[in-house]
C-alpha positions in Angstrom: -42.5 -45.0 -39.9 -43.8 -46.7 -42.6 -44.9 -49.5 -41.0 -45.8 -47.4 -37.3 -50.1 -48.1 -37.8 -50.0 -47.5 -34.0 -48.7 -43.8 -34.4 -51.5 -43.2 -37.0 -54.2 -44.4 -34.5 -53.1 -42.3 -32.2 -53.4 -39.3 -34.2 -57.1 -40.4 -35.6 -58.3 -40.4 -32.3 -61.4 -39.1 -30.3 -59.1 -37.5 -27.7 -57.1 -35.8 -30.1 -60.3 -33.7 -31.2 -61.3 -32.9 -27.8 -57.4 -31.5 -26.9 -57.6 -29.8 -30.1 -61.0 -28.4 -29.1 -59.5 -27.1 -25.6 -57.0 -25.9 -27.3 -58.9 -23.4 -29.9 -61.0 -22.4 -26.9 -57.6 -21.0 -25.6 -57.2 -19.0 -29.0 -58.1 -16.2 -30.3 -60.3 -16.5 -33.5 -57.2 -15.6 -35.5 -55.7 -18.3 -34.7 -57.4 -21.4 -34.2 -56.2 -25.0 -35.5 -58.4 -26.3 -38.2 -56.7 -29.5 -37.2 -59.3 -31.0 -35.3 -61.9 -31.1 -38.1 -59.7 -33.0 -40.5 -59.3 -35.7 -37.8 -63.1 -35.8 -37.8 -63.4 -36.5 -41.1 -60.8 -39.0 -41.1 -62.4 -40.5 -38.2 -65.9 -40.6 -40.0 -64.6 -42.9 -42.2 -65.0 -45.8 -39.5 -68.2 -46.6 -41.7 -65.9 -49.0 -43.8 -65.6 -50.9 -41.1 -68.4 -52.0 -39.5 -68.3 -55.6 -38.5 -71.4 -56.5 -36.2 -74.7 -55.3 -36.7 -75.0 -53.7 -33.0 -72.0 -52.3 -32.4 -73.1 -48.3 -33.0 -75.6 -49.3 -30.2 -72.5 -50.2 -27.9 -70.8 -47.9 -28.9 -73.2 -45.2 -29.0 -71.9 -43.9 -32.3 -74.4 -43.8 -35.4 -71.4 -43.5 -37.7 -70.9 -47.3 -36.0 -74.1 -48.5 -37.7 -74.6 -51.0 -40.5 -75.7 -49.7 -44.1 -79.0 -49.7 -45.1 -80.9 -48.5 -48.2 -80.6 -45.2 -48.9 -78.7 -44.4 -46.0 -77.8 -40.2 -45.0 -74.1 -41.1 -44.7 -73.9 -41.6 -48.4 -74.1 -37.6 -48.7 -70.8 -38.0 -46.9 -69.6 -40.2 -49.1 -70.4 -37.8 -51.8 -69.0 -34.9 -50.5 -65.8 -36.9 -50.1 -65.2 -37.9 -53.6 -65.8 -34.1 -54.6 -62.8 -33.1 -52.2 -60.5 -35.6 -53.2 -61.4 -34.9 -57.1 -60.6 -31.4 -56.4 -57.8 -32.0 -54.2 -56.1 -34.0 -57.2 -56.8 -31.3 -59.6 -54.4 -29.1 -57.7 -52.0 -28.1 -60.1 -49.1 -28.8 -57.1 -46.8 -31.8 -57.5 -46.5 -33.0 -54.3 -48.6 -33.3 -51.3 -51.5 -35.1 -53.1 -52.6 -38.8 -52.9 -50.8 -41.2 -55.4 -52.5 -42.7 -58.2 -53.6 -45.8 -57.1 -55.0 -44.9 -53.8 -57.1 -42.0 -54.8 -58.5 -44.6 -57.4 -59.3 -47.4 -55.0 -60.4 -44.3 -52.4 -62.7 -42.7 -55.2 -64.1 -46.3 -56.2 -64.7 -47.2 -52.3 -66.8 -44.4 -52.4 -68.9 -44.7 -55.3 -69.2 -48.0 -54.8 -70.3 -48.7 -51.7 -73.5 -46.6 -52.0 -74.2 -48.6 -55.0 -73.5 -52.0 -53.6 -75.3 -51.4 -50.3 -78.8 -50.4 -52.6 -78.3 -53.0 -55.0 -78.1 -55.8 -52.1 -81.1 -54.4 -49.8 -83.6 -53.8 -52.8 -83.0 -56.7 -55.0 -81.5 -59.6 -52.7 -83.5 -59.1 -49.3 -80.2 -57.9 -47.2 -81.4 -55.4 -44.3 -78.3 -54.0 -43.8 -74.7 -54.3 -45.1 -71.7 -54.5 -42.8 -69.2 -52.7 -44.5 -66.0 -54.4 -43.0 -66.8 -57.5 -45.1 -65.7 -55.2 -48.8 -62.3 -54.8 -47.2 -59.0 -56.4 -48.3 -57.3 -56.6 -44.9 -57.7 -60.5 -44.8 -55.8 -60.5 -48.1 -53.3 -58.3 -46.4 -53.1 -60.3 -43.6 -52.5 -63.8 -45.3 -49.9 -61.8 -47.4 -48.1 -60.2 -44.8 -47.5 -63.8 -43.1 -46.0 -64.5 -46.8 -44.2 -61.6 -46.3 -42.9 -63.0 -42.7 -42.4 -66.5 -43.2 -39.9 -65.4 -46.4 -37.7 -63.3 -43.9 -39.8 -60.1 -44.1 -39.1 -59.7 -47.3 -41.3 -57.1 -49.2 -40.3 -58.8 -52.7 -41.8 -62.5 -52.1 -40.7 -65.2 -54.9 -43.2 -68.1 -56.4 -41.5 -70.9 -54.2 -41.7 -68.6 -51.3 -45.3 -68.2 -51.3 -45.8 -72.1 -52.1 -43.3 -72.8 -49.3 -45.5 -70.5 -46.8 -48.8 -71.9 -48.0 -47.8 -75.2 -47.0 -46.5 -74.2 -44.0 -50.0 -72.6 -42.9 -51.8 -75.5 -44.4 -49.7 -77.7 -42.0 -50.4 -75.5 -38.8 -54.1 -75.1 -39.5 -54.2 -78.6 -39.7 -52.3 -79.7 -36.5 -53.5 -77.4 -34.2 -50.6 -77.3 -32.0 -50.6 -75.1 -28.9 -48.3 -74.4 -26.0 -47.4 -76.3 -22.9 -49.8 -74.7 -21.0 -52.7 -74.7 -23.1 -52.2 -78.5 -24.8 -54.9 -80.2 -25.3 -55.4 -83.6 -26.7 -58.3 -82.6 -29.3 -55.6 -82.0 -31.9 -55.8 -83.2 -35.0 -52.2 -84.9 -35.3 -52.5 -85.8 -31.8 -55.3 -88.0 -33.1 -53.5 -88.9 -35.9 -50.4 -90.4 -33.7 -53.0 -92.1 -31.4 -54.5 -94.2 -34.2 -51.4 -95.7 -34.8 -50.7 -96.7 -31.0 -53.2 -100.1 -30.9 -50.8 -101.5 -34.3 -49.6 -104.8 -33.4 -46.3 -105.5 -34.4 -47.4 -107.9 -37.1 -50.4 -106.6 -37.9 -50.3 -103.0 -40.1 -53.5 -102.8 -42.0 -55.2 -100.6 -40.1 -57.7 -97.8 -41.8 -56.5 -94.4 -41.0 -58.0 -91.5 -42.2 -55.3 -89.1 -44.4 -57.5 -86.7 -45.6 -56.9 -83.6 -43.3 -53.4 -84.5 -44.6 -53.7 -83.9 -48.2 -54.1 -80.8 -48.9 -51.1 -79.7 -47.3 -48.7 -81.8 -49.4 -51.2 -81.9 -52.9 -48.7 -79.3 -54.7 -45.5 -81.3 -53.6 -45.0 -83.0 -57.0 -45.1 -79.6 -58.8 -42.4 -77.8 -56.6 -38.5 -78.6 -57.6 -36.3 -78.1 -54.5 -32.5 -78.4 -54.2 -30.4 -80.5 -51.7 -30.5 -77.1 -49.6 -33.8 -76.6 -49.2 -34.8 -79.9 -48.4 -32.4 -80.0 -45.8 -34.2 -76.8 -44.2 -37.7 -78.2 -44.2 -36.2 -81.7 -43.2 -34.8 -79.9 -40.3 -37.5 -77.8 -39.9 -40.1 -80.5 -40.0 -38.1 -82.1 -37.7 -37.8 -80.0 -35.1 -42.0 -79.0 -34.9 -42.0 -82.9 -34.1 -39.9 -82.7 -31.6 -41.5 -79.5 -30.0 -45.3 -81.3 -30.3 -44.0 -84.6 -28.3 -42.3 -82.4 -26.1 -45.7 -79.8 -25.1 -47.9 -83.1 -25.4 -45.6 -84.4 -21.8 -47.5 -84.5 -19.3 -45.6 -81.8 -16.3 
């Protein structure tokens, strides 16, 4: 469950306000879910994610749009930040928001009415595309931490050096499957530099840069005989998988 994002997005969904609406029409007065409007609201809150400038057009969904100066969904905003104060100040234990993310919920809020005027009146923006404030990059580059160390939720220092490298190595070789190889890869250019070497001649330029990034920060890292052995094995075996894909069938 706690990692079911799927299940939430279900929930949070257009069609689950129109069932809920059939529903209530079903109802008596008495009765009626309230359900339907506390999905609306947590669906109005698309407006931190906005990536392209046209997609409410597409769409067809103003809450879709990009921020501009002064805009009317900062009322919204508003109004949320006085809920969620007063919801906090319910003298009930449980059932409330933790700390931390009614503080980064409250500050996303106040902020981004502030950020969006500040950039369209004193730096010439027309618009602000709110997905760009978001952390889920950073979430994503640390849940492939979190991956490559075993899916572990407690990551060590080597760990995150060892996966860094790792990712530094695969952004640079650009390998791909059997089916899609192609032969614009970087190491694939790397190996073919090497093929016109005569046997006695081996001063030949060839260009390491791409390379270096991915090993600067080996001199800093202390690895035992068990380790090594791993990414020796490991290192071995993506070479052997690249010569394998790069066959022709």
């Amino acid at each position: 469950e706690r990692q079911n994002v799927k299940l939430v997005l279900k929930v949070a969904h257009e069609s689950t306000i129109a069932a809920l609406a059939i529903q209530n029409e079903q109802r008596s007065p008495a009765f009626k879910c309230h359900t339907s409007e506390f999905v609306q609201i947590l669906l109005s809150l698309k407006i931190f994610n906005v990536n392209v400038p046209g997609k409410h057009i597409r769409l067809n969904d103003p809450l879709s749009s990009p921020m501009t100066f002064n805009d009317e969904r900062f009322v919204f905003l508003t109004r949320i930040v006085y809920r969620l104060e007063a919801w906090q100040s319910l003298p009930e234990k449980g059932g409330k928001l933790s700390k931390q993310t009614f503080t980064s919920f409250r500050h996303a809020c106040l902020a981004l009415p502030e950020i969006t005027n500040f950039l369209t009146e004193n730096c010439g923006y027309s618009y602000l595309l709110t997905s760009f404030l978001q952390t889920d990059p950073l979430e994503h580059h640390f849940g492939l931490y979190r991956m490559m160390s075993g899916a572990n939720y407690h990551v060590s220092y080597l760990q995150i050096l060892e996966s860094e490298r790792r990712l530094k190595v695969s952004s640079i070789l650009n390998l791909f499957s059997k089916q899609t190889v192609s032969s614009t890869s970087c190491l694939q250019k790397f190996i073919q530099s090497f093929s016109s070497i005569e046997s006695t001649d081996c001063s030949i330029e060839v260009d390491l840069d791409p390379f270096m990034n991915a090993v600067s920060d080996l001199s800093t890292i202390e690895c035992n005989i068990q380790v090594l052995q791993s990414l020796a094995f490991i290192a071995g075996y993506s070479i052997h998988r690249y010569f394998k894909c790069s066959q022709p069938c």
